[in-house]
TORFIMI-992906 format. One record per residue (C-alpha): x, y, z; residue in one letter; residue number from 1. Coordinates in Angstrom, 1 decimal, padded with zeros to 4 digits. Last residue first. Layout:
<sites>
SITE     c1     c2     c3 rest  nr
SITE      X      Y      Z    a NUM
...
</sites>
This chain:
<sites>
SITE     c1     c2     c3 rest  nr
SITE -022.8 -033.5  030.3    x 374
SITE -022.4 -030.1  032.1    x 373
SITE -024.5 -028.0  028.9    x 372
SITE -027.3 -030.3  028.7    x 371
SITE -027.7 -030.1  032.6    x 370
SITE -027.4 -025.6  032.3    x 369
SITE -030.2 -025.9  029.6    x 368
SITE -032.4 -028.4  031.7    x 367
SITE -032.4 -026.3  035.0    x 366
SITE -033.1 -022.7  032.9    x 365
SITE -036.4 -024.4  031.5    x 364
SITE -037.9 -025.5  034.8    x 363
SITE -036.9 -022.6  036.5    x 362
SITE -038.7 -020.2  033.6    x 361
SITE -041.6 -022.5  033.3    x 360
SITE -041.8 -022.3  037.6    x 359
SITE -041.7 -018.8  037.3    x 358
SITE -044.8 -017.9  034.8    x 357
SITE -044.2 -016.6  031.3    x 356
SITE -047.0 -019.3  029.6    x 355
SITE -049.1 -018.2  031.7    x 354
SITE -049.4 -014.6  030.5    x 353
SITE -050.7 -016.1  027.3    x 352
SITE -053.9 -017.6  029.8    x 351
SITE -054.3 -014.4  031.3    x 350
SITE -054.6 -012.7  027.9    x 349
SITE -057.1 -015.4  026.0    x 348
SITE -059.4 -015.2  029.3    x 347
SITE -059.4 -011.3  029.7    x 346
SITE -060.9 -011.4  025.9    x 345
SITE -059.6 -009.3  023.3    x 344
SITE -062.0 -009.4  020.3    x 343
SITE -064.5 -006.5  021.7    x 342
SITE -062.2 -004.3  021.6    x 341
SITE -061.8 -004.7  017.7    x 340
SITE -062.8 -001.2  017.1    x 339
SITE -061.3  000.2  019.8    x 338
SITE -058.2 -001.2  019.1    x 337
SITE -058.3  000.2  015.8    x 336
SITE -058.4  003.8  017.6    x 335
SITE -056.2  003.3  019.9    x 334
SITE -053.8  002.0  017.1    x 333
SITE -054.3  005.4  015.1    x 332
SITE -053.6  007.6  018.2    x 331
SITE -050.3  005.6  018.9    x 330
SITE -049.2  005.9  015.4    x 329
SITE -050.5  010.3  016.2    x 328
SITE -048.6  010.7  018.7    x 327
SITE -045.3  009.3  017.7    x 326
SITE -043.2  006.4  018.7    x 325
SITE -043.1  004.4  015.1    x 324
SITE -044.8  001.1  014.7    x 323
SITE -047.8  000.7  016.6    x 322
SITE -048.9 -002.8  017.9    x 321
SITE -052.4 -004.4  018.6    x 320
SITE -053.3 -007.1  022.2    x 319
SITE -054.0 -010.4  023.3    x 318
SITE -055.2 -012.0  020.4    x 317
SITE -052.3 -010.6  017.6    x 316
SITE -049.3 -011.7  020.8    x 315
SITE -047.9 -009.7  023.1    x 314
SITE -044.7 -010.4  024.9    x 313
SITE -042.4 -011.8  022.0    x 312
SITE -043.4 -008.6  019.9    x 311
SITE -042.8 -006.8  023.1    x 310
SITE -039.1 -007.5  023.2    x 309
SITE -038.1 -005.4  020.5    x 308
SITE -040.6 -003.4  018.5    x 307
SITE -043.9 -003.3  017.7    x 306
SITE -044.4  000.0  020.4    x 305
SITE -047.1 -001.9  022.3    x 304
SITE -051.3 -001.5  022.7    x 303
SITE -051.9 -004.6  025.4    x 302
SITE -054.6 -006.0  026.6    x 301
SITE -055.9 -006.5  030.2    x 300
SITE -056.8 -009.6  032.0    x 299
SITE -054.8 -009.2  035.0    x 298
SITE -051.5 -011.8  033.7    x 297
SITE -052.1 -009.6  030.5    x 296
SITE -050.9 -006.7  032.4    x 295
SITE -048.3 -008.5  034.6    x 294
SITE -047.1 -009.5  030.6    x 293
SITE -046.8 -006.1  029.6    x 292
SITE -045.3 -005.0  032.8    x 291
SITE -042.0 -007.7  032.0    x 290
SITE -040.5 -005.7  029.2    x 289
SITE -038.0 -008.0  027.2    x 288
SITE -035.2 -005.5  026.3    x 287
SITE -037.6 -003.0  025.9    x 286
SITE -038.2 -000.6  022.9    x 285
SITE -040.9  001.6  025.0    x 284
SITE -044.0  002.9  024.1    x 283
SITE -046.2  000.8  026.8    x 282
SITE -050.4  001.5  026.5    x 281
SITE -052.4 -001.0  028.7    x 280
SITE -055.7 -001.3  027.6    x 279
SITE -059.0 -001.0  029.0    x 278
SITE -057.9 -000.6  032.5    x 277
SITE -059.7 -002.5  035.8    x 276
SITE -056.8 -005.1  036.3    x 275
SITE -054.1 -003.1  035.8    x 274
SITE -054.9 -000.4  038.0    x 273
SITE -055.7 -002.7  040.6    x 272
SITE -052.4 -003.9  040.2    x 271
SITE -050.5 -000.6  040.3    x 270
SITE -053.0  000.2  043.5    x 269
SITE -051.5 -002.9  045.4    x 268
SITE -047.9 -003.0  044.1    x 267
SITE -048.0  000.5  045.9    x 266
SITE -048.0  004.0  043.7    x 265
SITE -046.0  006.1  042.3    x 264
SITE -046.7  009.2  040.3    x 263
SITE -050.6  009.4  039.9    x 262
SITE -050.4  010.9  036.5    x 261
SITE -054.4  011.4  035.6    x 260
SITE -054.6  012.6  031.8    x 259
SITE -058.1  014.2  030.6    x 258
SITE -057.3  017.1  031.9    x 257
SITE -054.3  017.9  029.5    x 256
SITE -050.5  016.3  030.8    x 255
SITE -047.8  018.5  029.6    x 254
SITE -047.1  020.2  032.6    x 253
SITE -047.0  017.2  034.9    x 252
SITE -044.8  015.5  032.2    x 251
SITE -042.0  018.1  032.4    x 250
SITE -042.6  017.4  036.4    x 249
SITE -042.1  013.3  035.9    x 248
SITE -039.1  013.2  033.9    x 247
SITE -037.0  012.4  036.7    x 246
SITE -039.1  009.4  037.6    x 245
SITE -042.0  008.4  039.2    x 244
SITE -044.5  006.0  037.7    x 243
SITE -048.1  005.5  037.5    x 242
SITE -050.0  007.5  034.2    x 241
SITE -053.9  007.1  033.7    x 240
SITE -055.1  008.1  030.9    x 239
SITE -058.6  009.0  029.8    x 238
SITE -060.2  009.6  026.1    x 237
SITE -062.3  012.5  024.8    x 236
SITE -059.4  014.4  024.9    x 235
SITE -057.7  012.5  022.8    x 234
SITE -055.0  014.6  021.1    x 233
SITE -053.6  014.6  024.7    x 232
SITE -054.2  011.3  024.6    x 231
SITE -051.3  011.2  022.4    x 230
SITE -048.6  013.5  024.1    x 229
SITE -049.3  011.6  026.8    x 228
SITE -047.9  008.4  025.1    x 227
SITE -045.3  010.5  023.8    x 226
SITE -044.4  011.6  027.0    x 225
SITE -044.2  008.0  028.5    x 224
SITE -041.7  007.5  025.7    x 223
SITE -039.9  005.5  028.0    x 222
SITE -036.5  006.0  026.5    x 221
SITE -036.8  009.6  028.0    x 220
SITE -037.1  008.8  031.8    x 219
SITE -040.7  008.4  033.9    x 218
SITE -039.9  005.0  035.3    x 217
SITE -043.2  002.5  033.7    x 216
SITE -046.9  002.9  034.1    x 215
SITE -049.3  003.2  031.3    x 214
SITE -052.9  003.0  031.8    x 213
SITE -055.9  003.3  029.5    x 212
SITE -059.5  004.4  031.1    x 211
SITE -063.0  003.4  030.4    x 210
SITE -063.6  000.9  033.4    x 209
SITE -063.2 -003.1  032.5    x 208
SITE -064.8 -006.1  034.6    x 207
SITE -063.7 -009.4  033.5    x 206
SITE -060.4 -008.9  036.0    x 205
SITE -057.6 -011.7  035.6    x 204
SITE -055.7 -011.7  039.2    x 203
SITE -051.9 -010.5  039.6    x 202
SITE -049.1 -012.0  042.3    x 201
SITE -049.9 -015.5  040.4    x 200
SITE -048.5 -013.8  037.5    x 199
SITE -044.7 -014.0  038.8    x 198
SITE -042.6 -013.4  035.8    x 197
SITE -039.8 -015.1  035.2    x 196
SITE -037.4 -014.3  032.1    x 195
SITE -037.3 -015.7  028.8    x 194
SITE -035.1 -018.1  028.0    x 193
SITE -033.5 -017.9  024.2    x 192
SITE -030.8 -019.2  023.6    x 191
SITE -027.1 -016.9  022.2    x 190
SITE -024.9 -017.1  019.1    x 189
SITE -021.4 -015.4  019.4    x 188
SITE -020.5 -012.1  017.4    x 187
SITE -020.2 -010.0  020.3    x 186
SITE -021.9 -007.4  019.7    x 185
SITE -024.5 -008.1  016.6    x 184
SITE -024.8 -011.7  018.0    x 183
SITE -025.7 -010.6  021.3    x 182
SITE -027.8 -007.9  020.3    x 181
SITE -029.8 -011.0  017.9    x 180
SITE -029.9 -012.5  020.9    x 179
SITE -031.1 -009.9  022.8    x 178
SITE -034.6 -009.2  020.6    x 177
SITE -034.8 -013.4  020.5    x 176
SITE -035.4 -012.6  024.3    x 175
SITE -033.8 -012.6  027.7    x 174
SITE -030.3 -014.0  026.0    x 173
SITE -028.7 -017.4  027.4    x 172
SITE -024.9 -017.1  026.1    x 171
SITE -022.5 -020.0  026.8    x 170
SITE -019.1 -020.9  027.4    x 169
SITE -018.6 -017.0  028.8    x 168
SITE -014.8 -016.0  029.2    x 167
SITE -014.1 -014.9  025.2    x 166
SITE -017.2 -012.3  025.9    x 165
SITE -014.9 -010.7  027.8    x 164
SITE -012.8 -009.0  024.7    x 163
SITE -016.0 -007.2  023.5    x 162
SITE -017.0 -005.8  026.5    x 161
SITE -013.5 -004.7  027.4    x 160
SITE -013.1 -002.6  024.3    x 159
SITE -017.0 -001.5  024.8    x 158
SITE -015.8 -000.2  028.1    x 157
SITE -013.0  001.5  026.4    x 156
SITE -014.6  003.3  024.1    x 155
SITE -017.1  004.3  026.3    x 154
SITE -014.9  005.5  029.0    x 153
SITE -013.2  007.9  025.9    x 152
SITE -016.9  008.7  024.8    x 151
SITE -017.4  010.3  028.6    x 150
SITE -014.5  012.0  028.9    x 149
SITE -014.9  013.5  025.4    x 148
SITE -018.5  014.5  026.8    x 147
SITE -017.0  016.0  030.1    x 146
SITE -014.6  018.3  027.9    x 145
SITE -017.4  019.8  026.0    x 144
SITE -019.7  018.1  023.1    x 143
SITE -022.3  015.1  022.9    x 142
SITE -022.6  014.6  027.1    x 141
SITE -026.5  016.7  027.9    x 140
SITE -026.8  013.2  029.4    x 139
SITE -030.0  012.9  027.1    x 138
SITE -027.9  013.5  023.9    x 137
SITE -025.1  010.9  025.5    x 136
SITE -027.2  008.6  025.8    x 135
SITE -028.9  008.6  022.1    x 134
SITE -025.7  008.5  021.0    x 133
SITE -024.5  005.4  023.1    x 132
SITE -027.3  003.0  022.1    x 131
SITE -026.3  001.2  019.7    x 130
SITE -022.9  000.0  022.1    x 129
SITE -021.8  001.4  025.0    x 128
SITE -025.7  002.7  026.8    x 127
SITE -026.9 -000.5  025.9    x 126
SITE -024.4 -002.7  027.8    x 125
SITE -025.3 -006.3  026.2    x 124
SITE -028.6 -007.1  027.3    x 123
SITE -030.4 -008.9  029.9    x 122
SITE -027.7 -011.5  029.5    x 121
SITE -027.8 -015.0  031.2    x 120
SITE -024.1 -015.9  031.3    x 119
SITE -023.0 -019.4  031.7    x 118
SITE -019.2 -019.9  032.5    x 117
SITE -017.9 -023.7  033.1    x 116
SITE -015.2 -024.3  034.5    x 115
SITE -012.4 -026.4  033.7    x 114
SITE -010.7 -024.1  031.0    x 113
SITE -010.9 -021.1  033.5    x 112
SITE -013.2 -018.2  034.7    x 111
SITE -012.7 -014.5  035.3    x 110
SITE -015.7 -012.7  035.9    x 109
SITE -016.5 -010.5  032.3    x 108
SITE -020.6 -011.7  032.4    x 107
SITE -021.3 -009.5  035.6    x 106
SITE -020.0 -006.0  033.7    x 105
SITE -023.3 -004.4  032.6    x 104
SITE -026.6 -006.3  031.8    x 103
SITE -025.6 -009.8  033.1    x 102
SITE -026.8 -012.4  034.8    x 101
SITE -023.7 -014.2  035.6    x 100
SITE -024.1 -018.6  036.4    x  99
SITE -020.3 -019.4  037.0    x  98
SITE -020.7 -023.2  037.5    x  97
SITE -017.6 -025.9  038.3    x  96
SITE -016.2 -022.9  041.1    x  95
SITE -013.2 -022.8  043.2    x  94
SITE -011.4 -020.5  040.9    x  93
SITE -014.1 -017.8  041.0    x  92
SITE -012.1 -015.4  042.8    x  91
SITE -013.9 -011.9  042.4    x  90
SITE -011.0 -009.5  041.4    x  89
SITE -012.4 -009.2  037.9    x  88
SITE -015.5 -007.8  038.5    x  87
SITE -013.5 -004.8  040.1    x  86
SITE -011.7 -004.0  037.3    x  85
SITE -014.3 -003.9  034.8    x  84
SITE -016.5 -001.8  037.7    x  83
SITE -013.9  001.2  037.7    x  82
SITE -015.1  003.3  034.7    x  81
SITE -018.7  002.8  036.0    x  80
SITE -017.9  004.0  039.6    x  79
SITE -020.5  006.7  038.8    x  78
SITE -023.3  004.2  038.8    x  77
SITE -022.3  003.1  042.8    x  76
SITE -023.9  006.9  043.2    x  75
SITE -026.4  006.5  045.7    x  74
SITE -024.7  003.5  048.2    x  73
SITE -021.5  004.2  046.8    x  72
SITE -021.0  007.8  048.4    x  71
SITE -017.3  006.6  048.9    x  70
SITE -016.1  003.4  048.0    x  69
SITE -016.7  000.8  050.7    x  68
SITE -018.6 -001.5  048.2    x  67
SITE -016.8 -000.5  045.0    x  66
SITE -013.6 -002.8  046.4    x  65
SITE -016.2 -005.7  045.4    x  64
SITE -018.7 -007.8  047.1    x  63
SITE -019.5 -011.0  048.3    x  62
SITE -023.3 -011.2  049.6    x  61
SITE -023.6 -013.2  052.5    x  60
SITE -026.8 -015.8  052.5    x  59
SITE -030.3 -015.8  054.7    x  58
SITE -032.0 -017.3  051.9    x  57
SITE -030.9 -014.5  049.3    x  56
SITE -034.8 -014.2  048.4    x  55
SITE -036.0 -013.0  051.1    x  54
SITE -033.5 -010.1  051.1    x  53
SITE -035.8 -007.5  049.8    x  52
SITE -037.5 -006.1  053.1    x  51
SITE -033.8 -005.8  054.3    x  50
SITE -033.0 -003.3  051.8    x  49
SITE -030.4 -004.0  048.7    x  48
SITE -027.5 -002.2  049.3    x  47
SITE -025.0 -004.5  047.8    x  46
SITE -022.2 -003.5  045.5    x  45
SITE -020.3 -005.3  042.0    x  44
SITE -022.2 -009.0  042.8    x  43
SITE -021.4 -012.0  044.3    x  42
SITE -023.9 -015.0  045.4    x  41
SITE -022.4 -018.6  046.2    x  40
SITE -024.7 -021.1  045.3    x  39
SITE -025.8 -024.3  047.1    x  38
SITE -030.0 -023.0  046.5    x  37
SITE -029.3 -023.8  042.6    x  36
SITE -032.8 -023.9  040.9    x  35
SITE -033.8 -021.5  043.8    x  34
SITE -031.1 -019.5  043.7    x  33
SITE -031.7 -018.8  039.4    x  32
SITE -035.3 -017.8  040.2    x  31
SITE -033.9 -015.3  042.2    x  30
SITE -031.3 -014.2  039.9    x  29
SITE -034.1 -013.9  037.5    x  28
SITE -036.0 -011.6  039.8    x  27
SITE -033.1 -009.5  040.6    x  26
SITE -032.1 -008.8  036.9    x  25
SITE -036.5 -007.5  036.9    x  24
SITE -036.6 -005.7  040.1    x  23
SITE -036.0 -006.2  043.5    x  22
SITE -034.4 -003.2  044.2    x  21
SITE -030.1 -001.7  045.1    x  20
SITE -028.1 -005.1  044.3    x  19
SITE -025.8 -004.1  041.6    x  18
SITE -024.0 -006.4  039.4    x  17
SITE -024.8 -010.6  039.8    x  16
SITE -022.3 -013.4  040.1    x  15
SITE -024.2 -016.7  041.1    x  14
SITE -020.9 -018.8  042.2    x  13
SITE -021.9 -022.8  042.0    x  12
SITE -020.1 -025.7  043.4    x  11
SITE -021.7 -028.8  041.8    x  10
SITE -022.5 -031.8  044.4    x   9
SITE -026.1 -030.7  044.5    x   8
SITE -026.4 -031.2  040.8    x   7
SITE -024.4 -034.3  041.3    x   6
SITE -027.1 -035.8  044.1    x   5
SITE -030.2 -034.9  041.5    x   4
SITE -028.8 -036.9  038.8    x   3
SITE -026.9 -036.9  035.5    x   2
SITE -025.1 -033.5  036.1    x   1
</sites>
C-alpha cells in the first residue's frame, strides 16, 4: 500500500457486531470508513436508526441469520450462544483487509493465508473471561439450573474466543489497559490506538458553578451508586447525576437532597452540564472511557477511579484519582481536589483532550494498517 491509488485498489470488509446506537464501537468504525470509504460493512444485526446512518455513506449493511431471528431487534443479546456461528458464515474470501472492531464475536470472521486480518479490540469479551463472576452475581446467574446454563455458554464462548484469536494477523487494543487483556487472553501482543473522540462537538468553559457531575448508564459496574453514596456524606456538596439505566429508581431512593439525578438528557444539556461542572466524578473501570475526555474537551477536570483506561485519559494536571470504589476514597479525593482546585486550569484540560481528537485517531490507524500491507 505504497501509494494512494493501491490503498484504493485494496478490497476491504469492515466487520462490526451489533448496530443498535452510535456509540463508542460505532464511532471507531466510523472513523475506520472514512480512512477506507471502498469498504464493505458486515456486522452480527442492524437496527441502527435512520438519524444514525450518516456515517455508513449511503452503504448496505450485510448481516447474519440473527437478523430475521425472532424478537431480534430488542433482544439480539440473547442470541449470544448463536453469534460464534453466525460470524463465521460472513464470506470474507474476496477480501485483502478484514478490519473487525471487536468487543464480542467480530474478530472470529474467517480469513485466509492471503488476507490480511486486523482486529481493533475494545476488549476481549468481559463478561467470559475476568469478569464472568461478577456477571453472573448481577444476573442473579451463580446457582439454579439457568446459572449452570449460563457458565456452560461461557465455557464455551471463552473456548471459541480463545481458538479465534489464531484468525487475527494483528491486534490493535483501545488502550495499554486492553492490551495487557489481550495478552492475558489470548496470549498475543497488541498496539495501542486510542479511540476517536470528537472534541470539536464540546467548547472549553472558564466559567465554573459549584456542582460535580457524573453521567454514564445507570448499571452496577458504573458505580454511579457509590458516587452518590459519597456526596451523600457531602451534604454540603452538590451532584448532579445524567443517565438512565436500570439502576436508576434504586438510585432515586438513595439520592439525599443535595443530589440532582436528571436521568437523560440531550447531547445539548449533557454538554452544558459538562462545561459549567467543577469536576467530573466517573467510578468506573473502563475499557478506555471516552466521557472523561468530552469533559476535559469542555474545560472540566476529572476525579477517576485510578484504574484501567482512565489513567491513559487523565493526566496529574487535568484532573486527581481514587483508588478503591468506596464512599469515603471518593470523599477523600474531593476533598484534595478542592484544595488544589485552583491548579486545574480549563486551558491545560482542553488542550490534553486534543490530543484524542478524530483526525489523530484516522491519521494513526492509516499508517499502522500501510506498515502492516508492505
Amino acid at each position: 500500500m505504497s501509494s494512494e491509488a493501491g490503498k484504493k485498489s485494496l478490497k476491504v470488509a469492515l466487520v462490526c457486531e451489533w448496530l443498535i446506537t452510535f456509540a463508542g464501537a460505532e464511532k471507531v468504525a466510523a472513523a475506520i470508513l472514512s480512512v477506507f470509504p471502498q469498504a464493505d460493512v458486515y456486522a452480527v444485526v442492524d437496527f441502527l436508526p435512520e438519524e444514525h446512518r450518516g456515517w455508513l455513506r449511503g452503504k448496505k449493511v450485510r448481516t447474519t441469520f440473527i437478523q430475521n431471528l425472532p424478537g431480534a431487534k430488542r433482544h439480539y443479546k440473547s442470541y449470544l450462544p448463536l453469534m460464534p456461528l453466525a460470524i463465521e458464515q460472513l464470506d470474507m474470501s474476496g477480501y485483502d483487509l478484514i478490519i473487525s472492531s471487536s468487543h464480542c464475536v467480530a474478530k472470529g470472521v474467517l480469513t485466509g493465508p492471503g488476507q490480511m486480518h486486523i482486529s481493533y479490540v475494545h476488549s476481549p469479551m468481559r463478561y467470559a473471561w475476568d469478569l464472568t463472576h461478577e456477571y453472573l452475581r448481577e444476573a442473579h446467574l451463580e446457582y439454579g439450573i439457568k446459572g449452570w446454563i449460563a457458565k456452560l455458554i461461557l465455557h464455551y464462548m471463552r473456548l471459541w474466543d480463545s481458538r479465534t484469536a489464531c484468525g487475527v494477523d494483528a491486534f490493535v487494543a483501545n488502550s495499554r489497559f486492553i492490551a495487557q487483556r489481550i495478552k492475558k487472553v489470548y496470549g498475543r501482543e497488541a498496539d495501542v490506538i486510542h479511540p476517536p473522540v470528537d472534541v470539536d462537538e464540546f467548547r472549553a468553559c472558564e466559567e465554573k458553578e459549584d456542582y460535580y457531575l457524573t453521567a454514564s448508564r445507570i448499571v452496577p459496574y458504573k458505580k454511579v451508586h457509590v458516587i452518590v453514596e459519597a456526596f451523600r456524606q457531602m451534604p454540603d456538596r452538590k451532584l448532579v447525576v445524567i443517565g438512565a439505566g436500570p439502576g436508576l429508581g434504586e438510585l432515586k431512593k438513595l439520592a439525599g437532597p443535595n443530589v440532582e439525578i436528571l436521568g437523560y438528557q440531550s447531547d445539548e444539556v449533557l454538554r452544558e452540564k459538562m462545561q459549567h461542572a467543577k469536576a467530573f466524578v466517573f467510578a468506573a473501570e473502563e475499557d478506555f472511557g471516552i466521557t472523561p475526555v468530552e469533559a476535559q474537551a469542555c474545560g472540566t477536570p476529572v476525579i477517576a477511579y485510578g484504574k484501567g483506561g482512565a489513567l491513559e485519559t487523565v493526566r496529574p494536571e487535568t484532573g486527581c484519582f481514587f483508588y478503591e470504589q468506596i464512599p469515603e476514597a471518593i470523599c477523600k479525593t474531593v476533598k484534595d481536589f478542592e484544595r488544589r482546585q485552583e491548579a486545574f486550569s480549563p486551558t491545560d484540560c482542553r488542550a490534553w483532550a486534543e490530543s484524542f481528537r478524530v483526525s489523530r485517531f484516522c491519521r494513526e490507524f492509516e499508517a499502522y494498517v500501510e506498515s502492516k500491507m508492505i
